[in-house]
C-alpha positions, -999 to 999 in steps of 0.1 A, spaced: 152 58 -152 127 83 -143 98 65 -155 110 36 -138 109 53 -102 81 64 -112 63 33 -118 78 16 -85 65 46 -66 30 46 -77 30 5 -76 44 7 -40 16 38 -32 -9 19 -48 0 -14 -22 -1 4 7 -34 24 -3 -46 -15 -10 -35 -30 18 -41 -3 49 -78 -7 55 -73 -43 56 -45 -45 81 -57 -18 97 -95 -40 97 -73 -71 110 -54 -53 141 -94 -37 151 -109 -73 149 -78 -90 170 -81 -58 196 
């Protein structure tokens, strides 16, 4: 079970890390 948080916590860090700079890119361009 330990792996398995494990994995969902690096795949969910890994989104955020992914996905930040281009939300954060959309919210600048619509300001």
């Amino acid at each position: 079970m330990r792996k398995v948080c494990a994995a969902i916590l690096s795949a969910a860090i890994c989104l955020a890390v992914s996905g930040a700079p281009a939300w954060a890119s959309e919210h600048q361009s619509t300001l």
